[in-house]
GUDO-795302 format. One record per residue (C-alpha): x, y, z. Coordinates in steps of 0.5 Angstrom, whole numbers, padded with zeros to 4 digits, always signed. Layout:
N
XYZ/...
//
This chain:
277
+0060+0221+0075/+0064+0217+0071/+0067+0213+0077/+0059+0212+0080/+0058+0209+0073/+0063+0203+0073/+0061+0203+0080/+0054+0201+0078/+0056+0197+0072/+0060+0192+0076/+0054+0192+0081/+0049+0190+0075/+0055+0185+0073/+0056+0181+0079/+0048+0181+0080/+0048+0177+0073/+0053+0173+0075/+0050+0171+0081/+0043+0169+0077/+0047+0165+0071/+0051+0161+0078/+0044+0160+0081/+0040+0156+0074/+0046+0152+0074/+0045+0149+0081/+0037+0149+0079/+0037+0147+0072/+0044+0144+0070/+0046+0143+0063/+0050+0137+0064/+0046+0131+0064/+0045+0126+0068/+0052+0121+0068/+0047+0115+0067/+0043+0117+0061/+0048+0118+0055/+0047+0126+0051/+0041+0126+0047/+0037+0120+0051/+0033+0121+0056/+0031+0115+0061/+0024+0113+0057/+0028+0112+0051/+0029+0106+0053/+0023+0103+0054/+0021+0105+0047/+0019+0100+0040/+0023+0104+0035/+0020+0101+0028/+0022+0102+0021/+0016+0102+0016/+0009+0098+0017/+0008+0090+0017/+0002+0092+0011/+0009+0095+0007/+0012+0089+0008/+0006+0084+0006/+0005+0089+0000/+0011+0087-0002/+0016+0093+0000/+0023+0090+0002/+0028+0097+0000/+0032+0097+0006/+0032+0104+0008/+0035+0104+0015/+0042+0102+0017/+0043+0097+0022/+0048+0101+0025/+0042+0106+0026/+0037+0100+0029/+0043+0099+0035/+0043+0106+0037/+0034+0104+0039/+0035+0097+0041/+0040+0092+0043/+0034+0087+0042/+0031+0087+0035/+0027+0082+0030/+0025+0083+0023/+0029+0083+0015/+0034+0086+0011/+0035+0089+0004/+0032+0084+0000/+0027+0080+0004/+0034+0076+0005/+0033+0072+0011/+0030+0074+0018/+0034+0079+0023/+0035+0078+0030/+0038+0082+0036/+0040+0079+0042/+0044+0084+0047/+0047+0088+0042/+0049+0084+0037/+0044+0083+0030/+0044+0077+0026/+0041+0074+0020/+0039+0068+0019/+0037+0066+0011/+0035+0060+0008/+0041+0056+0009/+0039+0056+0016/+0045+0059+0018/+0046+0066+0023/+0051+0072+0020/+0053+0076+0023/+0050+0084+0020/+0055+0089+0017/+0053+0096+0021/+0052+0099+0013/+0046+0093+0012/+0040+0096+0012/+0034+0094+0013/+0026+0094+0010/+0022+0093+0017/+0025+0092+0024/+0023+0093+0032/+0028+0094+0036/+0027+0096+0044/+0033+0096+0049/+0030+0091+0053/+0029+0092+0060/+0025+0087+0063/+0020+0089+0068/+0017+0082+0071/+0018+0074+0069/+0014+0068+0067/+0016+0061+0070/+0012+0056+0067/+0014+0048+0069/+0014+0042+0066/+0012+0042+0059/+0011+0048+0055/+0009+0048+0048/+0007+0054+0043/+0001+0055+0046/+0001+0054+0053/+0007+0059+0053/+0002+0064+0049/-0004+0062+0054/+0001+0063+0061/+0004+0069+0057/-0003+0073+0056/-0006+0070+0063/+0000+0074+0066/+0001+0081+0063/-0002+0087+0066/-0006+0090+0060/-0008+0088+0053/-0007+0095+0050/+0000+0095+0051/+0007+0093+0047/+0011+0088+0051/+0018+0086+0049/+0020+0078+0051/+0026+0074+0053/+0026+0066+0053/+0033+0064+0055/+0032+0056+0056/+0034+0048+0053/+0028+0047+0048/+0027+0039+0046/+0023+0042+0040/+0024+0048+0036/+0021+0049+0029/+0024+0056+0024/+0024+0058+0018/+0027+0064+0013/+0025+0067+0007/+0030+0067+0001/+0032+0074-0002/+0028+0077-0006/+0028+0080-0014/+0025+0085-0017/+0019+0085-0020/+0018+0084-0012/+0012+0078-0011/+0008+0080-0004/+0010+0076+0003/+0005+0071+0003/+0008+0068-0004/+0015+0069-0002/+0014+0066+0005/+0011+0059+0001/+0018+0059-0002/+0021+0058+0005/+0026+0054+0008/+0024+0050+0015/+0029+0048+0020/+0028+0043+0026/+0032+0043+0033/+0031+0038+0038/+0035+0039+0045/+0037+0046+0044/+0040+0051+0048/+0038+0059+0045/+0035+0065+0046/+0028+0067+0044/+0026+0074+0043/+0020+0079+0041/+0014+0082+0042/+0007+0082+0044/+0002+0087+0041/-0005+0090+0042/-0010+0088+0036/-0010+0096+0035/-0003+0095+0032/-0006+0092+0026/-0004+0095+0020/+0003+0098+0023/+0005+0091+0026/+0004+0084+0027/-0002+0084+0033/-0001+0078+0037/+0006+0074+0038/+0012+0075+0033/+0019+0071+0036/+0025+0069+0033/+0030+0064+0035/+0038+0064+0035/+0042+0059+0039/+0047+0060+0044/+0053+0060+0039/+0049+0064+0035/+0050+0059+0028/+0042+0059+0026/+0036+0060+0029/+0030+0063+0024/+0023+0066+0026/+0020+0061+0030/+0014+0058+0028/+0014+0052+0034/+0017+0050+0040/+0017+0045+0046/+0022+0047+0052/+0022+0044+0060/+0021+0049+0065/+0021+0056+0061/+0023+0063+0065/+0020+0068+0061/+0023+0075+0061/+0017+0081+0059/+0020+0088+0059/+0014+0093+0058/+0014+0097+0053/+0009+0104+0052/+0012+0108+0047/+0012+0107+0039/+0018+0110+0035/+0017+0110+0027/+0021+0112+0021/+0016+0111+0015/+0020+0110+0008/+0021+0117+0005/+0019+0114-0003/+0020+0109-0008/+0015+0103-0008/+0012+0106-0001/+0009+0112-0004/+0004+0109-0009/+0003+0102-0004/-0004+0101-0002/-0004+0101+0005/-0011+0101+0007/-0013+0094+0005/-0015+0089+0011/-0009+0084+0010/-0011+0081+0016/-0011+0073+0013/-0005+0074+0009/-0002+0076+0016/-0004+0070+0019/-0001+0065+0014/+0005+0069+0013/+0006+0069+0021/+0003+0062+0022/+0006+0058+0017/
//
């Protein structure tokens, strides 16, 4: 009897041994080699995104990320720092920021950051424009040429620019002033004949309130030393890179001024002065 109950006990063992070999050929626990632990491959097509552009116009420049936080989202970025001091940009990995001395330093991991969108960019189809181009040709040929108008589009323009115009926002002190009178303390800067690279994003009107609808593009150059966010350019036979992006991540500031800021006030026109001047 007792022999017949081991006999049976093994039988039930090697029954479940055999289930538990089975799932791990159907539903293997080791992921794919080419996506890393933790991601999945639609991770990459992603705007992570820290805080909202009505926090910033409003005057909520606490970094609460840091950079090294942003790179695990994005090896491509635009935004600020702690402080407002100056305007942040990732290109292939590496993060800088430009202040109002027109030169480009490279961040600290620790740095942290107010606002920022971050994407790893990916691009899913190119824009070739010859001749010619100025800001608006650019925008007109960029939006002629995208899929739809409800989606968030990462860009890349690596090109010699005849002209480039940029600028960056000093730091800012407590008691913080709000953005459009921080950016009227801005430093303009001027290239001509410049080789860099161009990167951010275009968005749908809905992201009002969330993000900056329409263009928002920063400029570094080639030796990465300067560049700021960009206001106007030329460049001669530009190829524009467009990765499409469908999903938003946002990490929303857990206290401080972002809790009492009033956020629900149309702060479209201050937007607009702050973007295009």
């Amino acid at each position: 009897m007792k022999s017949h109950k081991m006999q049976t006990s093994l039988i039930a063992a090697i029954i479940v041994l055999i289930g538990i070999i089975a799932c791990l050929i159907l539903f293997p626990i080791i992921a794919p080699a080419d996506v890393p632990q933790g991601k999945t491959p639609d991770t990459r097509d992603t705007l992570y995104q820290v805080s909202t552009i009505n926090a910033l116009l409003q005057s909520v420049y606490d970094g609460i990320v840091p950079i090294s936080e942003a790179k695990i989202h994005g090896d491509t970025a635009i935004g600020t720092i702690d402080g407002l001091d100056g305007e942040l940009i990732g290109v292939d990995g590496d993060y800088y920021v430009i202040r109002t001395d027109g030169v480009a330093y490279p961040l600290e991991d620790t740095t942290t950051t107010p606002f920022i969108s971050a994407t790893f960019f990916d691009p899913d189809f190119s824009i070739t424009m010859n001749g010619m181009a100025d800001i608006k040709r650019f925008e007109k040929e960029l939006e002629a040429g995208i899929p739809s108008t409800n989606m968030v589009y990462a860009i890349r323009i690596d090109a010699t620019f005849d002209y480039i115009k940029t600028r960056s926002v000093p730091k800012q002190t407590r008691p913080y002033p709000k953005l459009a009178d921080a950016v009227s303390e801005q430093s303009v800067f001027e290239f001509t004949n410049t080789t860099g690279t161009i990167v951010g994003f275009w968005s749908p009107e809905f992201v009002s309130g969330l993000n900056v609808p329409g263009y928002h593009i920063h400029f570094i150059t080639d030796d990465r030393t300067a560049g700021g966010h960009v206001l106007d350019f030329r460049m001669t036979d530009g190829d524009i890179k467009v990765d499409i992006t469908p999903n938003l991540f946002i990490v929303l500031p857990t206290g401080g001024d972002f809790y009492h800021v009033n956020l629900t006030e149309d702060l479209s026109s201050a937007l607009e002065s702050v973007e295009k001047n």
